[in-house]
C-alpha positions, 0 to 999 in steps of 0.5 A, a space after each residue: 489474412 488466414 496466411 499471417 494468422 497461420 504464420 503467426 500464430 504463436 506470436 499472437 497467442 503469447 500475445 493474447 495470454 501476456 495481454 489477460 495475465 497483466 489485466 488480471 493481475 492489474 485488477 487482483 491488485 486492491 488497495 485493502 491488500 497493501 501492506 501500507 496505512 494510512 493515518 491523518 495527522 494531529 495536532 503535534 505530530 512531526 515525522 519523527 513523533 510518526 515514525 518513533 509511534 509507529 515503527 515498533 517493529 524496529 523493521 528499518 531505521 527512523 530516519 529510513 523511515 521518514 525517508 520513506 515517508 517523504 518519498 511516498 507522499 511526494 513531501 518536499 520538506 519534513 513539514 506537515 500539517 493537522 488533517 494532512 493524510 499520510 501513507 507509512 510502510 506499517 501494515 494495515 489492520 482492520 480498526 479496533 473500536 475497542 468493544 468486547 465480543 462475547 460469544 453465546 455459551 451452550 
């Protein structure tokens, strides 16, 4: 055992320190740091009301857009439905609630 380990020490330590790098990258990966959002859908919307509403950044197409949309959440059709959840290649920002803040003045 101590011959195989000498022999091959450099295979197992590249090994070793391939096998922590993919954890930790496996694990600093979280869902608040997507650059994606995920909204519900209302009464009235379609995807191209979605994709018109939230692709003010003009960053691609409406119709890459959809496209995107549909590929992402494994839609068959452009059909969707009230309360049905939807992920969209828009950043996700913290929710607004559209109170004020005030700061204490000295």
């Amino acid at each position: 055992m101590k011959t195989f380990v000498k022999n091959n020490s450099f295979v197992l330590l590249f090994m070793a320190v391939t096998i922590i790098a993919g954890a930790m990258l496996i694990f600093s990966v979280s869902e608040e740091g997507l650059p994606y959002q995920e909204i519900t859908v209302q009464e009235g919307d379609s995807l191209w009301s979605i994709a018109k509403q939230y692709n003010n950044a003009k960053d691609m197409k409406e119709e890459d857009f959809i496209m995107w949309v549909q590929k992402e959440n494994q839609l068959h059709s452009v059909k969707i439905l009230p309360g049905d959840t939807l992920i969209i290649p828009v950043a996700s920002h913290p929710s607004h609630t559209g109170g004020q803040v005030a700061f204490k003045g000295e």
